[in-house]
C-alpha positions, 0 to 999 in steps of 0.5 A, a space after each residue: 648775710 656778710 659770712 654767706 656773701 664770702 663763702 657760698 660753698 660752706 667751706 669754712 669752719 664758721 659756716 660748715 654744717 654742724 655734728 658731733 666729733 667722731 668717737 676718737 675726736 672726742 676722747 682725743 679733745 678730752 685729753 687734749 684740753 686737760 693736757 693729758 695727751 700724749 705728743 708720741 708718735 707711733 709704736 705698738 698699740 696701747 691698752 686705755 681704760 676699759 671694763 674690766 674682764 672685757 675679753 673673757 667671753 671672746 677671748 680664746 683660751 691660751 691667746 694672747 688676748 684673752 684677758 685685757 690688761 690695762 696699760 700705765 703711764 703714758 700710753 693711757 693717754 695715747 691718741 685713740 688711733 692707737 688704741 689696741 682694737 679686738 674686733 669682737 670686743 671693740 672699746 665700749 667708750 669708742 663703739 658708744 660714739 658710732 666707731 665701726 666695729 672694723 668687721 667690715 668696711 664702713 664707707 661712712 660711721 653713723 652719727 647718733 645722739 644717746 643717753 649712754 653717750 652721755 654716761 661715758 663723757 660724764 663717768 667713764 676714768 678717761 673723761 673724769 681724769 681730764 676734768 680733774 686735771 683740767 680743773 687743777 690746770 684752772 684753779 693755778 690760773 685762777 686762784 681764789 677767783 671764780 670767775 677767772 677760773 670759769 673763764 680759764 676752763 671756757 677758754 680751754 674747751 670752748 674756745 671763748 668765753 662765757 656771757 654773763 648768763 652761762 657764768 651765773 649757771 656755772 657758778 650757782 652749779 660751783 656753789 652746790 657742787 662745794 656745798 655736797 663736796 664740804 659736807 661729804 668730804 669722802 665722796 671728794 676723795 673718791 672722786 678725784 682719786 679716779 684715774 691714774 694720774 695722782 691728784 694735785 695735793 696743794 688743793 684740798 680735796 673739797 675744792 678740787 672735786 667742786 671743780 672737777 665737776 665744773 670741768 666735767 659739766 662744760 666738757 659734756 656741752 653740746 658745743 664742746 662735743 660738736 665740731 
């Protein structure tokens, strides 16, 4: 009643209507909170991760956008706005999230809410290499203790802390995500070997891929998906 009595017309962002961010709202913030993005200002387009021969069906042979070749370094964490765009083959991770194709003019994007969305914040490189790096960001603050680190990560995506219940969920999920990590110490290499940023090699490798899917479980919530 107090927040509708002081703003009537929903102009602030406590009251606005609620949806989910934009396909290049949601890679950037990815990024941003695992501070992996790129402060650069413009420049030519860069080329992020995506499938790879993506262009063979498309591309005309001898063009110079035949073949995709992944970019390195800093332009992978570019803003999407800077994301090369071949309109017959637009970035799968982008389209996923209902960017137009820039084939025609789109007045106003679709907004949907699919299981293949789901697969792209939970497995694609960009998003599993910002868990990663947000979780090496987490554990320093943290140390040895859990529930700082929780909060460390909470505060990062969500913007606020956890209640007792959401803590208690995330740290039975730590508990198991540890538990498979210390018993296949492979499948924790692999996963923290995703991406092109190199893993921090003061952590050992069970618990930097325990951590990487708490990062990567918080950052696939609703509210931190949803403006």
């Amino acid at each position: 009643a107090e927040k509708l009595e002081k703003d009537r017309d929903n102009a602030l962002l406590s009251r606005g209507p609620r949806f989910r961010m934009d396909a290049e709202m949601i890679r950037d913030h990815a990024l941003a909170v695992s501070g992996l993005l790129s402060t650069k200002m413009y420049g030519a387009p860069v080329k992020p991760y995506q499938p790879s021969d993506i262009w063979n069906m498309v591309g005309l042979p001898g063009g110079d956008t035949r073949n995709y070749v992944q970019d390195k370094g800093e332009d992978l964490y570019r803003r999407s706005l800077y994301t090369f765009w071949k309109r017959m083959a637009p970035p799968p991770n982008l389209e996923a999230f209902n960017a137009p194709s820039r084939e025609v003019c789109t007045v106003r994007r679709e907004r949907t809410n699919t299981p293949l969305q789901a697969l792209v914040t939970l497995n694609d490189p960009q998003f599993v290499e910002a868990a990663r790096n947000l979780a090496q960001q987490a554990i320093a603050a943290g140390i040895d203790d859990d529930s700082q680190i929780i909060d460390f990560i909470a505060r990062r995506v969500l913007s606020r802390s956890l209640n007792d219940q959401e803590q208690a969920i995330l740290l039975t999920d730590k508990q198991e995500f540890a538990d498979y990590y210390t018993s296949k110490p492979d499948d924790a290499k692999a996963l923290i070997a995703v991406g092109e940023s190199k893993a921090d090699d003061s952590i050992a490798p069970e618990k930097l891929a325990t951590w990487t899917l708490v990062c990567n479980q918080v950052m696939n919530l609703d509210e931190a998906l949803n403006k």
